[in-house]
ZAPAKE-193746 format. One record per residue (C-alpha): residue number from 1; y, z, x. Coordinates in steps of 0.05 Angstrom, whole numbers, plus 5000, padded with zeros to 4 digits. Each point is the difference from the previous one (the first is absolute). Last residue first. Layout:
N
num	Y	Z	X
NUM	Y	Z	X
...
***
This chain:
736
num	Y	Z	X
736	4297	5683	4708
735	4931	4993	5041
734	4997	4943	5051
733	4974	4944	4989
732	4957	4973	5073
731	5004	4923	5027
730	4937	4961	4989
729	5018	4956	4940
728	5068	4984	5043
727	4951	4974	5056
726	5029	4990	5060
725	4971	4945	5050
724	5000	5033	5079
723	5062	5029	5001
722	5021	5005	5083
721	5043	5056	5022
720	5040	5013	5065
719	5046	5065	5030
718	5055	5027	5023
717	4999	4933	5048
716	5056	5010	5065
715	5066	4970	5014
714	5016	4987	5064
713	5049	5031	5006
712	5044	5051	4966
711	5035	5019	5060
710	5028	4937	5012
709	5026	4995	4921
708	4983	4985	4939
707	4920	5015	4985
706	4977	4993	4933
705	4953	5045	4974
704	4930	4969	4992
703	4945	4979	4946
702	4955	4944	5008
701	4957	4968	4939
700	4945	4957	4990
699	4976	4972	4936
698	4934	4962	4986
697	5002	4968	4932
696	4944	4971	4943
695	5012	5064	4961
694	5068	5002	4998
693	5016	4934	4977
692	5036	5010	4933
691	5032	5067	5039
690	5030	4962	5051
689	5042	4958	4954
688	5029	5062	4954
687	5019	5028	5076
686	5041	4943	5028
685	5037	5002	4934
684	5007	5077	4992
683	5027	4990	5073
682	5047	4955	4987
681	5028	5030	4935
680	5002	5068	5045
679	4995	5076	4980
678	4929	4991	4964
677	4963	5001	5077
676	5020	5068	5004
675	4974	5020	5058
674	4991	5078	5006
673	5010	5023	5069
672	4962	5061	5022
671	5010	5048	5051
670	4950	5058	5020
669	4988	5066	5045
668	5045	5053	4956
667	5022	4944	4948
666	5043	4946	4988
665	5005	4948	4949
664	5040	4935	5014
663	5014	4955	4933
662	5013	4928	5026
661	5028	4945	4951
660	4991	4942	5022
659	5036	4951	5050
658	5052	5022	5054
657	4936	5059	4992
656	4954	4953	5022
655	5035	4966	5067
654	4945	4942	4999
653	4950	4969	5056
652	4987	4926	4990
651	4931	4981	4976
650	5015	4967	4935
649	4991	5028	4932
648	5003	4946	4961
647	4968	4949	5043
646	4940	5046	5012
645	4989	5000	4927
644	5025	4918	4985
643	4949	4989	5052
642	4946	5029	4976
641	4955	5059	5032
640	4978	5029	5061
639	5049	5032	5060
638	5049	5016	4957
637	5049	5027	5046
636	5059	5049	4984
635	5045	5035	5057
634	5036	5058	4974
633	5061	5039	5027
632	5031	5084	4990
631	5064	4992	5042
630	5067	4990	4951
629	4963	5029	4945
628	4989	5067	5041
627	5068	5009	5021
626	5031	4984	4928
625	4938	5065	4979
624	5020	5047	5059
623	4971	5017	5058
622	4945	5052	5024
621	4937	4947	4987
620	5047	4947	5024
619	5017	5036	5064
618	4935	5025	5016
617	4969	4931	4990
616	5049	4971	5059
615	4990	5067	5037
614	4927	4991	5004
613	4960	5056	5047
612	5054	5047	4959
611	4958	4991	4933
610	4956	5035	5040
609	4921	4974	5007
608	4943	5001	4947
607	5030	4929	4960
606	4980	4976	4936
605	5008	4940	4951
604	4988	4999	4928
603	5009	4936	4954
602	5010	5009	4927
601	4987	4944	4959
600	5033	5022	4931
599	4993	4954	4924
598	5049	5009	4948
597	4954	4971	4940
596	5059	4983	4945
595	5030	4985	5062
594	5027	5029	5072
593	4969	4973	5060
592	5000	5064	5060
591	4987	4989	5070
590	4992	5075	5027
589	5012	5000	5073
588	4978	5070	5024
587	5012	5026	5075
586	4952	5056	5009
585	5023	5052	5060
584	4930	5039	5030
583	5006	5066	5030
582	4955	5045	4963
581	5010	5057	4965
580	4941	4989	4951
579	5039	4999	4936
578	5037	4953	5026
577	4946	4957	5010
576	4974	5005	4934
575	5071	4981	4974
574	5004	4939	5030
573	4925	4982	4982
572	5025	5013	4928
571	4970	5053	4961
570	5067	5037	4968
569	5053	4937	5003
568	5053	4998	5058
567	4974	4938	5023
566	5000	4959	4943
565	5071	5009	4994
564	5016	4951	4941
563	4954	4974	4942
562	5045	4944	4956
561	4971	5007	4936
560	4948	4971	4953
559	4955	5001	5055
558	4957	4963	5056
557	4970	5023	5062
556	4980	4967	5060
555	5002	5054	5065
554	4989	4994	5078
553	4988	5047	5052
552	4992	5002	5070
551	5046	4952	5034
550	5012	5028	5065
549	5079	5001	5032
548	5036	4977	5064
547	4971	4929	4996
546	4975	4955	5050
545	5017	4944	5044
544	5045	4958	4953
543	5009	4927	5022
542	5077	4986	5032
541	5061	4988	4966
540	5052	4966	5039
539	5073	5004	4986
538	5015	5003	5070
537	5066	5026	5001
536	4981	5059	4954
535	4932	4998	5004
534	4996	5020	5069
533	4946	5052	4984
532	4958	4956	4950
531	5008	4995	4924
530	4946	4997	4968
529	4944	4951	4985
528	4941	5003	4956
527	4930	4972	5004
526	4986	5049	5060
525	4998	5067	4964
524	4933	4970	4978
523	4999	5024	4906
522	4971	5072	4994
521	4949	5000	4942
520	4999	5004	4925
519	4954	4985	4943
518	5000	4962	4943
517	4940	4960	5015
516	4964	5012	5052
515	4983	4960	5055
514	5060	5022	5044
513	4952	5025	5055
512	5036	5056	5011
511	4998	5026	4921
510	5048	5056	4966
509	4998	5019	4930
508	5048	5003	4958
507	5011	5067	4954
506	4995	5048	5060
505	5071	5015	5023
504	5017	5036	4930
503	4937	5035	4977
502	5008	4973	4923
501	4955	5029	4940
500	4979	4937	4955
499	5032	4960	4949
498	4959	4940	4960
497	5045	4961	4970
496	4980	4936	5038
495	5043	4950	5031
494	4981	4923	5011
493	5048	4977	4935
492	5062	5042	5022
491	5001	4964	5069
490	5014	4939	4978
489	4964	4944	5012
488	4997	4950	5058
487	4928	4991	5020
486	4988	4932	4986
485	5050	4968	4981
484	5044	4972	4941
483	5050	5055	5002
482	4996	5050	4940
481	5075	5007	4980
480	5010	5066	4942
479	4989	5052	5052
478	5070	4966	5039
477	5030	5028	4940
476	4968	5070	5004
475	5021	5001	5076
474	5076	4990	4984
473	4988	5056	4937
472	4978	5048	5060
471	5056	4981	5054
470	5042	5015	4949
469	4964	5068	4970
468	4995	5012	5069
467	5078	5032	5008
466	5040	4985	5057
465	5028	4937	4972
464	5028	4947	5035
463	4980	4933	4952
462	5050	5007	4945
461	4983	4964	4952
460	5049	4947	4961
459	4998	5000	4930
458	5003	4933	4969
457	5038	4943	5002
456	4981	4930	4974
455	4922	4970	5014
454	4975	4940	4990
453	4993	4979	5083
452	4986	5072	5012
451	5020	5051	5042
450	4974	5059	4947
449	5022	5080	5021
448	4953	5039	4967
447	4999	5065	5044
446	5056	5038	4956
445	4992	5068	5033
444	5072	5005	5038
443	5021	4977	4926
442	4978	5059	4962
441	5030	5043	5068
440	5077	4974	4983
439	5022	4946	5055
438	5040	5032	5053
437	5066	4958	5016
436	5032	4992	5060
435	5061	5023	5048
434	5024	5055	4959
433	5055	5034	5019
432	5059	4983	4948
431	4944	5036	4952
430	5010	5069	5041
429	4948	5042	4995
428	4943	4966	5047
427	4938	5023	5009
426	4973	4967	4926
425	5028	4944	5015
424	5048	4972	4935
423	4995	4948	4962
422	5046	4939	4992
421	4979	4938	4951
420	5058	4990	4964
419	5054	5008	5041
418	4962	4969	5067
417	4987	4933	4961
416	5075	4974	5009
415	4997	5006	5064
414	4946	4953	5017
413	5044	4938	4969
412	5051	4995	5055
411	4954	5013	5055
410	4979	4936	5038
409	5076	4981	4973
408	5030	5053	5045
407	4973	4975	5061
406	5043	4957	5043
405	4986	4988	5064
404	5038	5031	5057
403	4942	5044	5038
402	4966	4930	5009
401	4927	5003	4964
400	4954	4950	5027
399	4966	4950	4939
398	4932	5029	4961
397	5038	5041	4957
396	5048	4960	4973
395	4940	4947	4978
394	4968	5049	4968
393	5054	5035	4965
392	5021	4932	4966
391	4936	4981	4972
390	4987	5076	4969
389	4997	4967	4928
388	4982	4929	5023
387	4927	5028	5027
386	4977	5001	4927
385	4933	5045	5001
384	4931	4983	4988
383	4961	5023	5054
382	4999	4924	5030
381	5077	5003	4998
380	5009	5047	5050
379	4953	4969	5049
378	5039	4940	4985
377	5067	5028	5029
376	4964	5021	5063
375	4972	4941	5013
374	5071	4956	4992
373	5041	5054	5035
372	4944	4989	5055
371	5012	4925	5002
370	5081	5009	4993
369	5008	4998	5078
368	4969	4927	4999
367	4993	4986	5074
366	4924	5003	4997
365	4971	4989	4926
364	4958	4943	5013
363	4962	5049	5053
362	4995	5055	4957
361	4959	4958	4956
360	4961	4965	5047
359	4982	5071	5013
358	4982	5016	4924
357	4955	4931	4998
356	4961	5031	5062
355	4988	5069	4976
354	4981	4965	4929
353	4938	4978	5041
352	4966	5060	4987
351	4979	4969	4937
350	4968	4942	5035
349	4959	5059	5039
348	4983	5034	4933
347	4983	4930	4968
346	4952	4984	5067
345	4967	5064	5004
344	4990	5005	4927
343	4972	4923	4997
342	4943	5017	5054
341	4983	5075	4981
340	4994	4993	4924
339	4982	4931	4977
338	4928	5021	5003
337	5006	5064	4955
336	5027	4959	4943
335	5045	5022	4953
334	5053	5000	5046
333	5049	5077	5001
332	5046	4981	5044
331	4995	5070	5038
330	5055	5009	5055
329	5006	5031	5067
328	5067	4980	5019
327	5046	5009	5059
326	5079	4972	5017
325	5029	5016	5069
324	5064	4977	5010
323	5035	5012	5063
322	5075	4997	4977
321	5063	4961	5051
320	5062	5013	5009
319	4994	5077	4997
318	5020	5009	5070
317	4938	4951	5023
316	4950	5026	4959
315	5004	5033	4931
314	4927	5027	4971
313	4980	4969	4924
312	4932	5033	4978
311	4974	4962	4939
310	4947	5019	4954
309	4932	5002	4978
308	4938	5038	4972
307	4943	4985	4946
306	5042	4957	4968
305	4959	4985	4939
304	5002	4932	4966
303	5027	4990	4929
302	4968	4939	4973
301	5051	4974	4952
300	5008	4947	4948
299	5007	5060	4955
298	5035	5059	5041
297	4954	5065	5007
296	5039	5056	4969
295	5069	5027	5029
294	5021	5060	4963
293	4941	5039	5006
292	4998	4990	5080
291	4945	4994	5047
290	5013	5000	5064
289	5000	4948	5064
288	5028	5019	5070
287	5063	4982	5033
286	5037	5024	5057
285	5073	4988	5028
284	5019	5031	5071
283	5065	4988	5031
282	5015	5005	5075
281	5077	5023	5018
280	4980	5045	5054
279	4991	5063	4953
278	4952	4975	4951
277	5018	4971	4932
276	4956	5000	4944
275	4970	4969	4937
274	4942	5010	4960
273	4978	4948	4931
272	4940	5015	4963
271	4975	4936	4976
270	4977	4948	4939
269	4985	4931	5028
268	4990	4940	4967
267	4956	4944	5018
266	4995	4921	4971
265	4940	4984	4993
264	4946	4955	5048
263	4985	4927	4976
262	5022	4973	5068
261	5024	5049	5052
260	5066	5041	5000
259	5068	4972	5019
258	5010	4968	4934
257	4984	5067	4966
256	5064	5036	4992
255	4994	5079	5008
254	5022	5049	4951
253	5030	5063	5026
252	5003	5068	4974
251	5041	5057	5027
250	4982	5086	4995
249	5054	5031	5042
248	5016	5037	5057
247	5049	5033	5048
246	5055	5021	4958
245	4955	5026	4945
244	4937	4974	4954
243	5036	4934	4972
242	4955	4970	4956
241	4986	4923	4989
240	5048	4962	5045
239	4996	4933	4990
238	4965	4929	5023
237	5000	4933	5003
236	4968	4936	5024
235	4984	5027	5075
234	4946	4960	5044
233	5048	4967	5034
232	5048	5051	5026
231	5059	4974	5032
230	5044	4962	4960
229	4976	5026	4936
228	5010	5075	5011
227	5080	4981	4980
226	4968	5004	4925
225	4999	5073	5006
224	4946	5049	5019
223	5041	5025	5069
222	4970	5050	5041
221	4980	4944	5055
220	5073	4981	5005
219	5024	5069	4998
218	4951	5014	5063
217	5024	4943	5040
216	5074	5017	4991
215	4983	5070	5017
214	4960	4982	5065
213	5051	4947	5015
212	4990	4918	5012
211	4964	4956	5040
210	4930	5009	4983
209	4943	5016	5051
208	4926	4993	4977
207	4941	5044	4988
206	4943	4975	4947
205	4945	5060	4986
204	4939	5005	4974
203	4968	5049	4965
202	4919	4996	4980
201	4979	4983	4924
200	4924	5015	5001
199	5002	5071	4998
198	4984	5062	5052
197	4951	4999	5050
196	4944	5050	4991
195	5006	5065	5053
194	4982	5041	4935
193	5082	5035	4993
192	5029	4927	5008
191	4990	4949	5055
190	5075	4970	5023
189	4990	4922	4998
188	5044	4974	5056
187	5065	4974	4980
186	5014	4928	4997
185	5058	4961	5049
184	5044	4931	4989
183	5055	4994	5044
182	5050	4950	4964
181	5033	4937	5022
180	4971	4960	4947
179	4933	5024	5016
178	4978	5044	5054
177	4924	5033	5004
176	4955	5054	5010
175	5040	5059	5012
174	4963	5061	5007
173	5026	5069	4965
172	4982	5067	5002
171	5040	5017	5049
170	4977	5048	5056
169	5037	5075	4993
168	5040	5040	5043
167	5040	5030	4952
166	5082	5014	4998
165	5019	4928	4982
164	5060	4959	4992
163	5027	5020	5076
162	5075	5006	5012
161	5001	5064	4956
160	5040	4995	4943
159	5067	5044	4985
158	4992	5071	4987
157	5017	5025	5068
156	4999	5070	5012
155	5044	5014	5068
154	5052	5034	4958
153	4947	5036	4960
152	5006	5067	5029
151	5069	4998	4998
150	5028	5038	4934
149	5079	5016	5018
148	5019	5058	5026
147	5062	4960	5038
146	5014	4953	4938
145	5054	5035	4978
144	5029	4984	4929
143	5067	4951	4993
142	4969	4974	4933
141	5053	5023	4954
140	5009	5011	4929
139	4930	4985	4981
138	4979	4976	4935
137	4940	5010	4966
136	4940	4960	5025
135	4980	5039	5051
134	4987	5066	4973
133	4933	5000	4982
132	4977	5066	4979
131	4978	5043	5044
130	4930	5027	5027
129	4976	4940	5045
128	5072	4999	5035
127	4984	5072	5018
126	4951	4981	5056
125	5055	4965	5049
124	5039	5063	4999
123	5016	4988	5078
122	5048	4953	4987
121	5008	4970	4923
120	5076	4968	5010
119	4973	4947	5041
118	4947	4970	4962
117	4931	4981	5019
116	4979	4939	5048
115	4947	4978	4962
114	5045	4994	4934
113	5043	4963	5032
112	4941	4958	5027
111	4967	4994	4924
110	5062	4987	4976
109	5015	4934	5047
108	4924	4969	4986
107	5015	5004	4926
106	5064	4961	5007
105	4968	4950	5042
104	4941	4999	4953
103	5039	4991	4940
102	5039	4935	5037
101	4937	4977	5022
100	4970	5000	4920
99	5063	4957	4975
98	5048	5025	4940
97	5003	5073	5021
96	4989	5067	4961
95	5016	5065	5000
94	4980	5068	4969
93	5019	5063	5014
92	4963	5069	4998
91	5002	5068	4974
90	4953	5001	4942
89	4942	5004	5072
88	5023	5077	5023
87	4971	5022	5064
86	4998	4927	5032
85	5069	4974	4973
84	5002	4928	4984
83	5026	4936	5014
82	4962	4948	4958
81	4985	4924	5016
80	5008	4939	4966
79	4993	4929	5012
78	5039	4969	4939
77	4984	4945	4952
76	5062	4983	4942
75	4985	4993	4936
74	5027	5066	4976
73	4959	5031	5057
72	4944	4974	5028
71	4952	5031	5056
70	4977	4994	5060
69	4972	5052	5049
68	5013	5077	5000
67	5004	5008	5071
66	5014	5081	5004
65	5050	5031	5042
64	5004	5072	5017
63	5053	5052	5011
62	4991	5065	5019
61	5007	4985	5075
60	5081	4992	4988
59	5031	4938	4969
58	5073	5018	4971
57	5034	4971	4943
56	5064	4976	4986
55	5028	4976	4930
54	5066	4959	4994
53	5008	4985	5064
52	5068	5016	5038
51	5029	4948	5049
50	5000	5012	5063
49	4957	4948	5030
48	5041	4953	4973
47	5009	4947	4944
46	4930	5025	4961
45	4969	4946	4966
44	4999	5014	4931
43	4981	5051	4956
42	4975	5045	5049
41	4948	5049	5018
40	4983	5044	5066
39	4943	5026	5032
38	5012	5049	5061
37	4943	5014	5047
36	5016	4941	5050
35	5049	4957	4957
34	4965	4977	4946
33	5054	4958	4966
32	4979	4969	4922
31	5042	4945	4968
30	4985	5021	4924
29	4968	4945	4942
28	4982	5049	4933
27	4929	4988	4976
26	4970	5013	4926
25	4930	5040	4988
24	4988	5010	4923
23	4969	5067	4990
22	5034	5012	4937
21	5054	5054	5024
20	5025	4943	5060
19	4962	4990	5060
18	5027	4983	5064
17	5000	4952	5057
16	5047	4993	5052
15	4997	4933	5023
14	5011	4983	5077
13	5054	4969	5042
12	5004	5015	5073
11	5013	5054	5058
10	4955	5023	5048
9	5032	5029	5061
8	4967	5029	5061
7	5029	4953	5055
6	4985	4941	4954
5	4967	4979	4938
4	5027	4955	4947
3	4988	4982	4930
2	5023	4929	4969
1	4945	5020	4938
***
């Protein structure tokens, strides 16, 4: 949106969205300044640096930022994300932006303010988790002293790593071809849970380099409108079905049948829709079929399955050119078992093709500056929306702001709304104070928020909650969407009722030989790379050598509520130990998937020696809760199972409380984090995905405290876990 970034400053247009008393979400246009800790809002382009905002905020270590994902708004598509306040989540500020790079810029700025702490907090670091938010109220002055000022993050560095990958793993895939300019590879056949190979309709994969921009690349692809044409071949039309949240949908696409052999039908596809973008810029779009009840089979149709696909889109080159990598391991469904492994390879490879129609594309379009406005502007209308209504604040906000444009017309009509839609915060007394709106808690709840091609407004929901009874109703709807494979179902239909008496740390068992199934072992130290001792001006991770801590324990239990602070229960291995006198220190990471099932995996790690032995894990086990979010990191690695699985959840180590939700329990000779997988759309997302294929999966974990400065290095393993194919019908009820 014409933002810029320099010398510490982040200033820009964005949309201030609010809610008025019926839930309907509206957006206000404000120039935005985040000036080191200090954000400040505008009407217009500020003339000098002195001039007075008209709300301030600041941006200590209480404040978190949440990618929220796309969404529209009176007509008009935003990327949104929330500013919120860790201790207290109805105190929090939502923004959007009219192109995904410009939300992640701005989100990529307030998560290193917030990093960095805020000056006026000193010493008192812990009691920002106990207030209120203060920051956005206004401030009289911002003259505070930085000299106590939060530092043990200075040297934490939250933007990507210069390697894509934190796991030493062998790729799965083997090219065995090149047409049209495209590498051409297939996946080797994982063998499932009985060492049989898995189904007849292997993954393959065309890889080619396009001449355009990650995001322009990726709004292309998104787009269902009749601008698909001059690329995509097999496309005749499509629309968007259901939209789930900001990050995916339910879409339906019928397929012309020219391109397909003689005397075969056309094909439709019904699919689950997942986007993302990754810190460096990459974007990730997956697909996989479902069944839907408000999209029957199509007459004239065959609708094939999609057993997994998608597109990864990487910049090269300074973000000139993409990498496109486009996958699909698709049923066609022939009548005839003969036809079935020569004509699917060939119509899946001749579908893969697209890759090479979309960078011809790109290539027409080179020295037309309007060819991204173009994309974007049909990805809007494909959803169903009239792009002319917010025409004219698109193509402002794309051009470089000059501190002497003129701005009052961008505004003109947004004033007149504040009168009759103004509430008040509940912090804050004085109504000339507030700097947003607070929808009422009936609409907080509203869930059912349509982005449909038919559709006209409806409630908006409101997806940072704290409370399960979101992430809950999210689950129930996902319940209702049985994808077309093998395996994938949800987790409520495997359970049993059956409760039993719970030994927490003994409720999955453990197996070396990693035979069987649903069972736990420690994952080889060595897959996974840390940071080495000259890190720093290096930036060179090296393999992992060890790990400071012994898994020992492992529990899979399900409930109708979220279970915290396993460790300090009566019976736990924790407690036995205690009990005992003993010397051992448990670390305890329980992963926690809220529902109308909430389901735990609770991982426990021990150590015999002093705390004092490791004085990077002394300091977060004796720190505060921002201190601990800034360091605690997972690496993820599927090491068996589908590609759109492993794709989703990468293997590139993570910052998890800049992320989720992290509850920290304490005891005598224990900590445990709580994970609260609910507390992100992304993660919820990632998570719903991984579920439908638990039991065909292999997951590997790392867990370490990040290490930020010379003393700090090399990092070191807390500890490693591999989950050999979970079972939800095996994990243990608890007793209300």
């Amino acid at each position: 949106m014409g933002s810029s970034q320099n010398d510490g400053t982040m200033e820009g247009w964005l949309y201030l969205i609010r809610s008025n008393r019926f839930g309907l979400q509206f957006s206000r246009k404000r120039y935005f300044v985040l000036d080191g800790h200090h954000l400040k809002s505008f009407k217009s382009v500020p003339s000098s640096t002195n001039e007075h905002p008209i709300r301030s905020a600041i941006i200590d270590s209480c404040i978190r930022v949440t990618d929220n994902g796309r969404e529209s708004i009176n007509r008009k598509v935003f990327f949104l994300f929330t500013l919120y306040n860790s201790s207290n989540h109805s105190d929090h500020l939502k923004l959007g932006a009219s192109r995904p790079e410009e939300a992640a810029r701005w989100i990529q700025s307030f998560k290193e303010a917030s990093l960095k702490g805020a000056p006026e907090l000193g010493d008192n670091a812990v009691a920002c988790s106990k207030r209120r938010w203060q920051s956005f109220r206004l401030t009289g002055s911002t003259s505070r002293s930085s000299s106590n000022s939060i530092d043990w993050t200075l040297c934490s560095s939250t933007h990507s790593d210069p390697i894509t990958s934190d796991v030493v793993a062998p790729s799965p895939w083997t090219i065995f071809g090149c047409h049209n300019g495209l590498r051409l590879f297939k996946e080797a056949k994982d063998r499932d849970s009985h060492g049989k190979k898995r189904d007849d309709h292997p993954a393959i994969m065309a890889v080619g380099v396009v001449d355009g921009s990650s995001e322009a690349i990726f709004q292309t692809l998104m787009s269902l409108g009749p601008s698909r044409s001059q690329w995509d071949f097999c496309f005749y039309k499509g629309h968007v079905v259901e939209h789930l949240d900001g990050h995916a949908d339910i879409i339906h696409k019928q397929l012309l049948g020219d391109w397909l052999p003689w005397g075969m039908k056309p094909r439709d596809l019904l699919l689950r829709r997942y986007w993302r973008r990754e810190d460096g810029g990459t974007y990730v779009i997956l697909y996989h079929s479902v069944f839907h009840k408000k999209c029957p089979s199509q007459k004239g149709y065959v609708r094939a399955c999609l057993k997994s696909g998608g597109y990864v889109i990487s910049p090269v080159n300074k973000g000139k050119q993409s990498v496109v990598k486009h996958m699909l391991a698709i049923d066609w469904k022939f009548w005839k078992s003969y036809l079935r492994s020569s004509s699917a390879h060939s119509i899946t490879i001749k579908m893969l093709g697209r890759v090479a129609a979309l960078r011809e594309l790109f290539r027409a379009r080179v020295g037309n500056s309007s060819s991204s406005d173009y994309s974007f502007g049909e990805f809007t209308r494909n959803i169903g929306f009239n792009q002319s209504e917010g025409e004219g604040d698109n193509n402002a906000d794309i051009q470089t702001r000059t501190r002497n444009e003129n701005t009052s017309d961008n505004v003109a009509g947004e004033v007149d709304h504040m009168q009759s839609e103004h509430t008040s915060l509940v912090s804050l007394n004085d109504a000339d104070d507030e700097f947003f709106d607070v929808p009422e808690p009936s609409d907080c709840e509203e869930l059912d928020n349509e982005w449909m091609a038919d559709c006209s407004h409806k409630k908006s929901q409101d997806i940072r909650h704290p409370k399960l009874s979101t992430a809950a109703s999210f689950v129930k709807r996902l319940h209702e969407l049985a994808v077309q494979k093998r395996g994938y179902v949800d987790l409520q239909e495997m359970v049993k009722d059956e409760s039993i008496s719970c030994c927490y740390g003994s409720t999955l068992p453990q197996d070396r030989t990693c035979t069987l199934l649903c069972s736990w072992t420690e994952a080889d130290p060595s897959t996974f790379l840390i940071r080495g001792k000259n890190y720093l001006e290096d930036r060179l991770k090296v393999k992992a050598k060890g790990t400071l801590m012994q898994m020992v324990a492992a529990d899979w239990l399900r409930s109708d509520k979220r279970e915290d602070d396993l460790g300090g229960r009566p019976g736990s291995i924790v407690q036995k130990c205690a009990a005992q006198g003993g010397p051992e220190f448990f670390f305890i990471v329980n992963i926690q998937v809220p529902g109308s099932t909430t389901y735990n995996l609770a991982l426990y790690y021990m150590m015999n020696t002093p705390l004092e032995d490791a004085p990077l894990l002394q300091s977060f086990v004796q720190g505060d809760d921002a201190y601990r979010n800034s360091r605690f990191k997972l690496i993820p690695y599927i090491s068996k199972g589908s590609w759109i699985v492993k794709q989703s959840v990468g293997k590139k180590a993570c910052l998890i409380g800049q992320a989720l939700e992290i509850n920290y329990f304490q005891g005598k000779n224990y900590l445990e984090l709580g994970v609260d997988i609910g507390s992100s759309t992304v993660a919820r997302g990632v998570v719903s995905l991984v579920l439908g294929y638990l039991n065909n999966l292999v997951i590997e974990m790392a867990f370490l405290v990040q290490g930020n400065t010379p003393e700090e290095l090399p990092e070191y393993l807390l500890g490693t876990c591999r989950l050999n194919h979970l079972d939800a019908s095996k994990s243990v009820l608890l007793k209300p």
